[in-house]
C-alpha positions in Angstrom: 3.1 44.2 56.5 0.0 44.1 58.9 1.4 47.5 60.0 1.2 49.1 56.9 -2.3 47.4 55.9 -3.7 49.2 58.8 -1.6 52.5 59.1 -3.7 53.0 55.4 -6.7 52.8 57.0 -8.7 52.5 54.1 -12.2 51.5 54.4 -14.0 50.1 51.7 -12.5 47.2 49.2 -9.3 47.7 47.8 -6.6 45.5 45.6 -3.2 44.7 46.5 -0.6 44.6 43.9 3.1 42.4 45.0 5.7 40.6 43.7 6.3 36.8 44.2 7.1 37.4 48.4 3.7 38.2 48.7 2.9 34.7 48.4 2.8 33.4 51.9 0.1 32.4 54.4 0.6 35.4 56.3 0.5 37.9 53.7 -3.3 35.8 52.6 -4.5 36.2 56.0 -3.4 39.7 56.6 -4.9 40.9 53.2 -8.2 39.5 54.3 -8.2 41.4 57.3 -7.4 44.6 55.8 -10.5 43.8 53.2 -7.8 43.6 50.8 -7.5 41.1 47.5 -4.1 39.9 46.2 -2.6 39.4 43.2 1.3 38.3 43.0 3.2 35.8 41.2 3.4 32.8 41.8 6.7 31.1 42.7 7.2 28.3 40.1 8.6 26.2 43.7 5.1 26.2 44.7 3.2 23.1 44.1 -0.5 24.9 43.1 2.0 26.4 40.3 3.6 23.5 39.1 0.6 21.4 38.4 -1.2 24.5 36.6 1.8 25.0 34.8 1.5 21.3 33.8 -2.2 21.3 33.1 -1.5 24.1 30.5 0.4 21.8 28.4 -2.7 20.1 27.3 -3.7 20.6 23.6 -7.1 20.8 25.3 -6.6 23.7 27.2 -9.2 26.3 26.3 -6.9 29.4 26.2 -7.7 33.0 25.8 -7.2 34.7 22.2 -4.2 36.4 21.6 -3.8 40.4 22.9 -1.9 43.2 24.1 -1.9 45.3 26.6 0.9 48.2 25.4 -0.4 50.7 22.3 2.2 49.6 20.6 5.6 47.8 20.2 4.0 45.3 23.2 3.8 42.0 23.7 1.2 39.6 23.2 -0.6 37.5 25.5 -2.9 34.4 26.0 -4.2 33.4 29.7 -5.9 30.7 30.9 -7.5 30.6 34.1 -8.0 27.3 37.0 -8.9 27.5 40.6 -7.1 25.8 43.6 -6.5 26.2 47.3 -3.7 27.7 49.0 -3.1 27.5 52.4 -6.6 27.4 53.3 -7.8 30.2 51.0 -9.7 29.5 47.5 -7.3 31.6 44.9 -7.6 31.8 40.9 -4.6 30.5 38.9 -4.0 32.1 35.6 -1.2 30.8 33.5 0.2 33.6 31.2 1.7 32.9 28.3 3.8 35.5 26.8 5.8 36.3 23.2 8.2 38.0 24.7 10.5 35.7 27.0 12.6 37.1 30.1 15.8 37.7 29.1 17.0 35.6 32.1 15.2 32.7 31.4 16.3 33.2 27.5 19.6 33.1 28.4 19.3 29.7 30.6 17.3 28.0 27.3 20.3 28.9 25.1 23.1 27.9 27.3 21.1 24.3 27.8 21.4 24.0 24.6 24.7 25.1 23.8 25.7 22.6 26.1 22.9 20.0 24.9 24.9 20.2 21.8 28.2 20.2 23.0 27.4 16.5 24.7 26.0 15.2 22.3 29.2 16.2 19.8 31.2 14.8 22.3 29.1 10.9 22.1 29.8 10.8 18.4 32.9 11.0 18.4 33.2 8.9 21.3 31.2 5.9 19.6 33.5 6.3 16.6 36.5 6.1 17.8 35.9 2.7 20.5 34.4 -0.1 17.6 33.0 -3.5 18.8 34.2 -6.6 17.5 31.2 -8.3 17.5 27.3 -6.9 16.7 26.0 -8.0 19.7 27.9 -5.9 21.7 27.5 -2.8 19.3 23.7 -3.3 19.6 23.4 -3.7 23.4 25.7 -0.7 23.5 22.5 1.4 21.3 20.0 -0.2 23.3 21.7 1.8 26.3 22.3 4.9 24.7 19.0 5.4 23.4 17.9 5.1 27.0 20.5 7.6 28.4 20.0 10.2 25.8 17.2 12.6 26.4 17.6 15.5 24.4 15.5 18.4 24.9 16.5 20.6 21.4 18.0 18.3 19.1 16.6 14.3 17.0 19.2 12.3 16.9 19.3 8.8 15.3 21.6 6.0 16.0 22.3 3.0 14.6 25.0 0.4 14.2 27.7 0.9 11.3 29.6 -2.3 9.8 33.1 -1.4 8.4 35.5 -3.6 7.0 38.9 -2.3 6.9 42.4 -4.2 6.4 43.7 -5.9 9.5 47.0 -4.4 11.1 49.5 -7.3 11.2 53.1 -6.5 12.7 56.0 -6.4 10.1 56.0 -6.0 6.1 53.3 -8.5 4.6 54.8 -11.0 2.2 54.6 -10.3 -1.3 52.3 -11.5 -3.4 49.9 -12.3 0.3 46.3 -11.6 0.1 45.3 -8.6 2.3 43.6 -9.6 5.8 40.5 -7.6 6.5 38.8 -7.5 9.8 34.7 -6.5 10.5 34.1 -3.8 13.5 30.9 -2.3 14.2 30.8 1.3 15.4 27.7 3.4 16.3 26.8 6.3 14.0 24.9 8.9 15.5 22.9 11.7 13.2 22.6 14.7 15.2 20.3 17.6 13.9 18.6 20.6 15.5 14.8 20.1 16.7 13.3 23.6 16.2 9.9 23.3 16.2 11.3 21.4 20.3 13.2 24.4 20.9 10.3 27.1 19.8 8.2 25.1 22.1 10.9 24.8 25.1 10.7 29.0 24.7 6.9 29.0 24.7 7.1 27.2 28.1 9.9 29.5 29.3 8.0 32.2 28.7 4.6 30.7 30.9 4.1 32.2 34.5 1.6 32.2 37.2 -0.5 35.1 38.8 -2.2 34.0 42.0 -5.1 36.0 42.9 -8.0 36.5 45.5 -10.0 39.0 43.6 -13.4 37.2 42.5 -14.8 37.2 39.4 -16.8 40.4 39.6 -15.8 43.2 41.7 -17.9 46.4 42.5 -19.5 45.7 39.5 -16.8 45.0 36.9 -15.5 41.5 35.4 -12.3 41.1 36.4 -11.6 38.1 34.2 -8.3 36.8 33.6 -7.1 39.8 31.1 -8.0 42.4 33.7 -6.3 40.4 36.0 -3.2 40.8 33.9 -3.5 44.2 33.0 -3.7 45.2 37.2 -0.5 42.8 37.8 1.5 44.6 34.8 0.7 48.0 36.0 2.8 47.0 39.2 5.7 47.2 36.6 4.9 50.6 35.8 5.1 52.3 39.5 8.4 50.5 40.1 10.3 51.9 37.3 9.2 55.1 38.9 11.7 54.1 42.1 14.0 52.5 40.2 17.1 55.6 41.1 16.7 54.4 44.8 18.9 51.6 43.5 21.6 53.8 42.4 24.3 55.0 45.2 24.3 58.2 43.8 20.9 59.3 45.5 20.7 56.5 48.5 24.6 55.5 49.3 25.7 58.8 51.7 22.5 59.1 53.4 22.5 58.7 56.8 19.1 59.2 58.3 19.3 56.8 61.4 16.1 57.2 62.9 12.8 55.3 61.2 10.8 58.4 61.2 13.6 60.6 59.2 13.6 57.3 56.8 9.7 57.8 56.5 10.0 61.9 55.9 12.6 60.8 52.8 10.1 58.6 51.5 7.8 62.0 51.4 10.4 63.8 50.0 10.6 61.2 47.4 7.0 60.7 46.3 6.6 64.8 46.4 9.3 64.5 44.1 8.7 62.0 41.9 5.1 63.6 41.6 5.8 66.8 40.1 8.5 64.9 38.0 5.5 62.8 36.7 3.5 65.6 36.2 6.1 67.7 34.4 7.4 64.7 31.9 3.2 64.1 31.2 2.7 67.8 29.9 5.8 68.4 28.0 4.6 64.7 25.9 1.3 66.0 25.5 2.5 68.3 22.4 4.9 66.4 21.1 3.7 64.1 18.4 5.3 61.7 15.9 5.1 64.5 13.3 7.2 66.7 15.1 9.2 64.8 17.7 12.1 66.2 20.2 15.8 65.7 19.2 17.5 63.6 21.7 21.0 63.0 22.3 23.1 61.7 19.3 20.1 62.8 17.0 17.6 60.6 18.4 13.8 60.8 17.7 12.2 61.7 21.0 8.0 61.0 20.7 7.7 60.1 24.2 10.7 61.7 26.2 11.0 60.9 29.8 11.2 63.5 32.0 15.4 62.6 32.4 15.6 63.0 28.6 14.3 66.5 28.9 16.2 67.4 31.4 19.2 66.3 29.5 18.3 69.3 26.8 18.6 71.7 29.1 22.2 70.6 30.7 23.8 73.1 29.1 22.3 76.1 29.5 24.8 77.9 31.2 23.4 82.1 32.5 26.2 84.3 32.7 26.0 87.1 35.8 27.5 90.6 34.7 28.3 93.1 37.1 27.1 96.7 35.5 29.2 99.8 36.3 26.6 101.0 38.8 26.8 97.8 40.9 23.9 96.2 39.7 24.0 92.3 38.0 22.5 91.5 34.8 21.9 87.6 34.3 22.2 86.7 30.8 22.3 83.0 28.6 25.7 82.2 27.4 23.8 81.6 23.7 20.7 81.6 22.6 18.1 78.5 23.4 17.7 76.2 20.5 14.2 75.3 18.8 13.6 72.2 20.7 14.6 74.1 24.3 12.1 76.9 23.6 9.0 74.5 22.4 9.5 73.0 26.1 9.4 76.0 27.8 6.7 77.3 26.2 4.9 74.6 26.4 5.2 74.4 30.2 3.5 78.4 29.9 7.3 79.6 30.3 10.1 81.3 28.0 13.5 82.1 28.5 13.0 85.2 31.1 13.3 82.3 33.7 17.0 82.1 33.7 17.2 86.0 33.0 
């Protein structure tokens, strides 16, 4: 890391955008050096993080109005910002609070209480099926399960049930006898499902932490706790960019063996994904919700990614015919449809670039 920060060799102020690895004592100090300011995630192990996290489930927390960041289909945020130390450096906490929850953590909330449930399914019928004899011991039997259950999604109310029922005697009764009956006490146990407990446990789950070192105002803008936000999301944005260096396909069979072959790649890459940037940004500029692409399986296409363009045009075949006097002529297999020629020409190009 201190390698990179000073093969940039930038030299005014600058920001540096990371993930939750970032956080580390050596990463603060290195970041100062390099004149750099931070912002990551905070791992929710850290201490700094748990008790901000905790202090935000004050009712007297003053937090931010609601807002979004995306144009449009985005999700909506509230922030609220405290101040700690870390390792010897003064950083800003700001909890973030978001609508939509990670579908990780979603899926951890639901199987708690899928198995919250399950448990406490398996306690009713449990209690029903063992009676007492005598109240007392029914009622120090609730007094303990009341103070074993904690249940995070779900009320439940217990109570001790008297039933009378006839007593089991071996052999025929005599005729004419008067039936025995015998008292049990059972516990009875109402289980229903808590959902203003469980919309809460999802506004919790959805809570994170950004750490940051950038101060309040920086070369002459607020960088309050929304701007904050908005640099740490636009992280997001460049990694999707690299996201096909995770596929084998591009990265599996490459053997490059020597660092600086690894760091001419990386060129390759960027050169690459630049003009692939470029290219998917003009073709979007004229197409508009009134007249959108067709995408594959008749999809709506307003803003097509460069992939989905390129996916028009895979099957474009151009035929080479050899002319009596030796000479080829190149040729389209059939004509381009509508949507193929409004990219080209929108690019400045027509067909004549396969022919």
């Amino acid at each position: 890391m201190h390698e990179q920060f000073k093969q940039a060799k930038i030299d005014d102020e600058w920001i540096y955008v990371a993930d939750s690895a970032a956080m580390t004592k050596d990463t603060l100090a290195q970041t100062k050096a390099a004149r750099a300011f931070l912002i990551t995630r905070g791992p929710s192990s850290l201490r700094i993080v748990k008790q901000a996290l905790a202090e935000a489930d004050s009712p007297h927390i003053p937090w931010s109005n609601p807002f979004t960041l995306a144009e449009r289909n985005g999700a909506t945020y509230r922030v609220w910002e405290t101040a700690s130390t870390y390792e010897g450096h003064s950083v800003r906490l700001i909890v973030v609070e978001s609508s939509a929850l990670d579908q990780r953590k979603g899926k951890t909330l639901e199987k708690e209480r899928v198995k919250e449930a399950e448990l406490l399914h398996e306690e009713q019928v449990r209690w029903e099926r063992h009676p007492f004899s005598c109240r007392e011991d029914a009622e120090q039997a609730l007094t303990s399960l009341k103070a074993s259950l904690r249940p995070r999604f779900h009320r439940v109310e217990a109570a001790v049930e008297e039933i009378v029922r006839p007593k089991k005697r071996r052999g025929r009764p005599k005729k004419g006898a008067e039936p025995e009956t015998e008292t049990l006490y059972t516990l009875r146990l109402n289980v229903e499902f808590d959902q203003p407990a469980w919309e809460q446990a999802r506004w919790k789950a959805s809570r994170f932490v950004l750490v940051t070192t950038v101060p309040k105002e920086w070369k002459g803008q607020q960088m309050d706790a929304q701007e904050i936000l908005k640099l740490y999301k636009g992280q997001i944005s460049v990694e999707m960019n690299f996201a096909f260096l995770k596929d084998p396909f591009f990265t599996d069979e490459i053997y490059v063996k020597k660092p600086e072959r690894v760091a001419v790649l990386g060129y390759l890459f960027l050169l690459a994904l630049a003009i692939y940037r470029v290219f998917q940004r003009r073709v979007r500029q004229f197409i508009t919700p009134e007249r959108p692409l067709k995408g594959a399986g008749g999809r709506k296409l307003t803003r097509p990614t460069g992939q989905a363009i390129f996916q028009l045009f895979q099957y474009v075949n151009v035929i080479l015919l050899e002319l009596p006097d030796g000479r080829i002529q190149r040729a389209l297999d059939r004509p381009l449809n509508p949507d193929q020629r409004r990219i080209l020409q929108g690019l400045g190009m027509d067909e004549s670039i396969y022919v």
